[in-house]
C-alpha positions in Angstrom: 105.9 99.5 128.7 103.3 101.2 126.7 100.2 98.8 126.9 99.3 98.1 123.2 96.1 99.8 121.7 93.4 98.6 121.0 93.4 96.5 118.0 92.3 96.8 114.2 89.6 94.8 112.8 90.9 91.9 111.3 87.7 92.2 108.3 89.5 94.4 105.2 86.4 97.2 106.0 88.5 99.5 108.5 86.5 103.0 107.2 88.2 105.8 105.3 88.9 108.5 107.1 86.2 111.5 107.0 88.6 114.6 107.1 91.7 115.4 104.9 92.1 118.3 107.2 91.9 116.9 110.4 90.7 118.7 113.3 93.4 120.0 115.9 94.4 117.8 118.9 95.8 119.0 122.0 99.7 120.1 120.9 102.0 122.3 122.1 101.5 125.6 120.5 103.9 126.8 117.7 106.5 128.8 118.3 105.3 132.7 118.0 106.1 133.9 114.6 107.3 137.8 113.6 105.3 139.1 111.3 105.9 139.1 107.6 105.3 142.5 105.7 101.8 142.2 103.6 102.6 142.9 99.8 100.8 145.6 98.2 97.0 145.1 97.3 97.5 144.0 93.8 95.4 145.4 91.1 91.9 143.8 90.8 92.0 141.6 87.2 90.0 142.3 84.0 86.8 140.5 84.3 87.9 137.9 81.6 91.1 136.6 83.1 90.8 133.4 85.7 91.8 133.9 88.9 93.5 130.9 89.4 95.1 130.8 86.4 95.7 134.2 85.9 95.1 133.9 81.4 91.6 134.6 79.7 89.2 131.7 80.9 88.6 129.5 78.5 85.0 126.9 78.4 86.6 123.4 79.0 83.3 121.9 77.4 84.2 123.8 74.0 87.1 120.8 73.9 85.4 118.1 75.9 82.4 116.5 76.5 81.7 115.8 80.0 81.1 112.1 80.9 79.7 109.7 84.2 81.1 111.4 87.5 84.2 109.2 88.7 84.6 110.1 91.7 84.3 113.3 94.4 86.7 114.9 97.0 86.7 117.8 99.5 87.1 119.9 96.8 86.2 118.9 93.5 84.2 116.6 91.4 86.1 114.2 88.6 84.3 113.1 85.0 84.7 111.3 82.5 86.0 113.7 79.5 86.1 113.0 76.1 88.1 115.0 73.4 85.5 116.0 71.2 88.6 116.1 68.2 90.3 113.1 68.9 87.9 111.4 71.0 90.8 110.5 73.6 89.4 110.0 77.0 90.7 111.4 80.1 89.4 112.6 83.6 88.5 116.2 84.4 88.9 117.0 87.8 86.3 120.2 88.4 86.5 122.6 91.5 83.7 124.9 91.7 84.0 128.6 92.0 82.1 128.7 94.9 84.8 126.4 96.8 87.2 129.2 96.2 85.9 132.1 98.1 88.7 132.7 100.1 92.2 134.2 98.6 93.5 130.9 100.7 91.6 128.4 98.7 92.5 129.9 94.9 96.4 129.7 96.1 96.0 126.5 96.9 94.1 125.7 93.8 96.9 127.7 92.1 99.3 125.7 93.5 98.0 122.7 93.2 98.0 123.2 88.7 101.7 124.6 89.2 103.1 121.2 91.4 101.7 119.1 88.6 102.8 120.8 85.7 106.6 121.0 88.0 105.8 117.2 88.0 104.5 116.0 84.6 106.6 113.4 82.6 107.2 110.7 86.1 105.7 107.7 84.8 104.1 107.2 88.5 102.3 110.1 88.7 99.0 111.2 86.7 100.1 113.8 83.9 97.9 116.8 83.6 97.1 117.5 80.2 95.9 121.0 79.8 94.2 123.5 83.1 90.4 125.9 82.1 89.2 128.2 84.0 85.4 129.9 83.1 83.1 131.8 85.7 81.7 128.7 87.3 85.0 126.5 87.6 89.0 125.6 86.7 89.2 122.2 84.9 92.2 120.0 85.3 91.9 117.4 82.5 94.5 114.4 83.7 95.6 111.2 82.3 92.8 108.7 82.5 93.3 105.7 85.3 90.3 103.3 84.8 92.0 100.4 86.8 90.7 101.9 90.4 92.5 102.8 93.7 95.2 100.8 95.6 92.5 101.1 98.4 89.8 99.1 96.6 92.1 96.6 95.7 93.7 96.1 99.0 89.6 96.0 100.7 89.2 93.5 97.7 92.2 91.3 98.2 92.7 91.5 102.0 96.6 92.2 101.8 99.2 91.5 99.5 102.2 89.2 99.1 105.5 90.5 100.4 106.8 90.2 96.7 103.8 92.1 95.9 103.5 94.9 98.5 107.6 95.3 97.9 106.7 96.3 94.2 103.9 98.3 94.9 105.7 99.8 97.6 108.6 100.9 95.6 106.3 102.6 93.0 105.1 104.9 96.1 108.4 105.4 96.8 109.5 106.1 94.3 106.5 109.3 93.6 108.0 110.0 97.0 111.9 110.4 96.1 110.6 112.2 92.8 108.8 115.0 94.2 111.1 114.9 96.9 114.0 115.9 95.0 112.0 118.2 93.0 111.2 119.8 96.1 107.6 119.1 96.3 106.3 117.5 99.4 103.1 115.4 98.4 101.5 115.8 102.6 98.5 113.4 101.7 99.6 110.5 100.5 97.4 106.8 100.8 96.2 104.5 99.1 93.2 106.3 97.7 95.5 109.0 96.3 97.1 105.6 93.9 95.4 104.9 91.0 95.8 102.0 88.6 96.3 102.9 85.2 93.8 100.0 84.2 92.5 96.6 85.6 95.2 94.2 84.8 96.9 92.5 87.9 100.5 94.3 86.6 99.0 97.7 85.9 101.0 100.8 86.6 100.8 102.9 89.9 100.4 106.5 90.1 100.2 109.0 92.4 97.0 111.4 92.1 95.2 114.6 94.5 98.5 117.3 94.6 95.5 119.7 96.6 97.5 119.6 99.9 100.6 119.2 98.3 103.4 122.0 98.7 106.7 123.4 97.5 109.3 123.2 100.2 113.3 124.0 100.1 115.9 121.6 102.8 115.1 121.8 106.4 112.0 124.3 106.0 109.6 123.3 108.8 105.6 123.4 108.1 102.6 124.5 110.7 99.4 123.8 109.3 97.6 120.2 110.0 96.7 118.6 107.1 96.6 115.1 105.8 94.4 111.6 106.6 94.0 110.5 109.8 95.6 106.7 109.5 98.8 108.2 107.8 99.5 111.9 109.4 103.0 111.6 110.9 103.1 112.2 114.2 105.2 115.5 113.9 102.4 117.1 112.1 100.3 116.3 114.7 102.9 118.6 117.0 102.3 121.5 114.0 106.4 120.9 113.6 107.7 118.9 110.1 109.8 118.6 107.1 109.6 115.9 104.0 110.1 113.3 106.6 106.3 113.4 107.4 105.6 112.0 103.8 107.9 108.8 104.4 106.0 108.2 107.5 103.0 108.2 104.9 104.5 105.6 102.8 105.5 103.5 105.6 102.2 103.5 107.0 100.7 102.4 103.3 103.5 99.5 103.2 102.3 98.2 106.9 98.8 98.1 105.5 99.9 96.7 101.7 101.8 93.8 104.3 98.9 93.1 106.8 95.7 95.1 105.2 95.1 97.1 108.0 96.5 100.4 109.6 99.4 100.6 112.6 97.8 102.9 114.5 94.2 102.5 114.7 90.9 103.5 116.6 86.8 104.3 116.4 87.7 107.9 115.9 90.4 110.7 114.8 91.1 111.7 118.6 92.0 107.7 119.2 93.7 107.7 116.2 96.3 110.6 116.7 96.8 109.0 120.2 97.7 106.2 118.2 100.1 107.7 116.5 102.1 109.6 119.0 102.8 106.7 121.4 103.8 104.8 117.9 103.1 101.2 119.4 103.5 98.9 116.4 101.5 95.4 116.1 104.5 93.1 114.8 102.3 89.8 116.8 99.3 89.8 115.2 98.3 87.1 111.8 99.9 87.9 109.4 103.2 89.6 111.0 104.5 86.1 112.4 105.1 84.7 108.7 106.5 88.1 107.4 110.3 88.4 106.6 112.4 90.2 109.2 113.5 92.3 106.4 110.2 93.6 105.6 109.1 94.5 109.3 112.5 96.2 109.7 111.8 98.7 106.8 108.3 99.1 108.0 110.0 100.6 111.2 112.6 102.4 110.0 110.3 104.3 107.7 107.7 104.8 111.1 110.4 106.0 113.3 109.0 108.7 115.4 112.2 110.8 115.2 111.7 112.2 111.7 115.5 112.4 111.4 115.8 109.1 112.1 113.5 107.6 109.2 114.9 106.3 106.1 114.5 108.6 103.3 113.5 107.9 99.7 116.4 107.4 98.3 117.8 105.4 100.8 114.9 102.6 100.4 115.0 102.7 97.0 118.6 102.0 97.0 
């Protein structure tokens, strides 16, 4: 038997992880690919039509004013935005046109605006309201969440109730069987990418940060590494992976709802991949003894290290 690793701290202030694209560990090297023929060069655009999203750009500050910053990813900052009409508020996630120099980084920006307008009208994800582009930025102006993360209130609380955790669990789920079967696959999802619509104890869930997010159609296998370090399925550490990966995700988010910390855990990324591929699971430690059967049984079948082997989303739902 696999000796267990080394343990989590048992203090809810286990650190977020530094990199949503983690570095490379040691993997066998994909499979050589044929080459795809290049498209044509297309046509450069007229100087007043985005290049994201490809209409004339458009000054989101004409519509909103711009608020307190509330919060700030890899890629983008997120304000406070106020409809200058109405005076509806929302948030305005801002990506600077600086962060997309390469053609690599406006697809994915591109992509990012399409997913969420594929996805708008779930009640568990954040709707996007309306997409600018100008010379300096695009503008995504979302649905407001002023209730937090699920991370904050999981660091605040410690861990949740299993009658708890079940509900919040099937919210993620439930984003999960939604873009699943709209063939989106999410690739980053925690509990920092869940916001609560506002501060009451019963407040909504929902899902937020489609930047790594992809379209994908039944059995298409993906290359590149990308996701958090505590929640990357072990496949996409082998640079080989499907949906599955995103189950993995959410099983990884239940386990920590249920004990508020992560499986697989170490002091850095490198310990933490290792972590995941031998996929030892702490079952002994406080507060697993007092958990139902039933709940530690899901929490493995969705952490299965055969992807084909996990539950899928509509299968826990049901």
């Amino acid at each position: 038997d696999q000796p267990p690793p080394q343990q989590a701290p048992k203090q809810p202030n286990w650190p977020r992880p530094r990199h949503r694209r983690p570095p490379q560990t040691p993997s066998p090297p994909p499979p050589p690919q044929h080459p795809q023929p290049q498209p044509p060069p297309q046509p450069p655009l007229p100087p007043d039509i985005g290049r994201v999203l490809g209409r004339p750009m458009e000054d989101v500050r004409a519509t909103y004013t711009f608020g307190r910053e509330l919060g700030r990813g890899q890629f983008g900052v997120t304000y406070l935005a106020t409809h200058k009409s109405t005076g509806s508020r929302y948030a305005c996630k801002s990506i600077a046109a600086r962060k997309l120099a390469r053609a690599d980084d406006v697809e994915d920006a591109r992509r990012e605006v399409q997913i969420m307008h594929h996805l708008t009208g779930h009640r568990s994800i954040v709707e996007l309201r309306g997409a600018y582009e100008d010379r300096h930025s695009v503008n995504l102006v979302m649905e407001l969440c002023e209730g937090g993360e699920l991370f904050d209130r999981i660091i605040a609380r410690g861990h949740y109730s299993e009658r708890a955790a079940a509900t919040l669990c099937r919210e993620v789920v439930s984003v999960v069987h939604s873009c699943h079967s709209m063939g989106v696959m999410h690739r980053d999802l925690k509990p920092e990418n869940f916001l609560f619509l506002n501060k009451r104890e019963d407040s909504p869930l929902k899902a937020t940060d489609f930047g790594l997010s992809v379209f994908f159609k039944p059995g298409e296998q993906f290359r590149d590494l990308v996701g958090s370090a505590y929640y990357v399925a072990p496949e996409v550490l082998k640079r080989r992976y499907g949906a599955e990966a995103d189950i993995w995700s959410a099983g990884v988010i239940l386990y920590i709802l249920l004990s508020g910390v992560p499986p697989f855990w170490a002091e850095n990324e490198e310990g933490i991949f290792d972590a995941v591929l031998k996929g030892h699971i702490d079952f002994s430690s406080d507060p697993w003894p007092s958990i139902s059967n039933g709940a530690k049984d899901l929490v493995k079948r969705m952490l299965r290290q055969d992807p084909k082997e996990r539950l899928t989303a509509a299968e826990i739902l049901s």
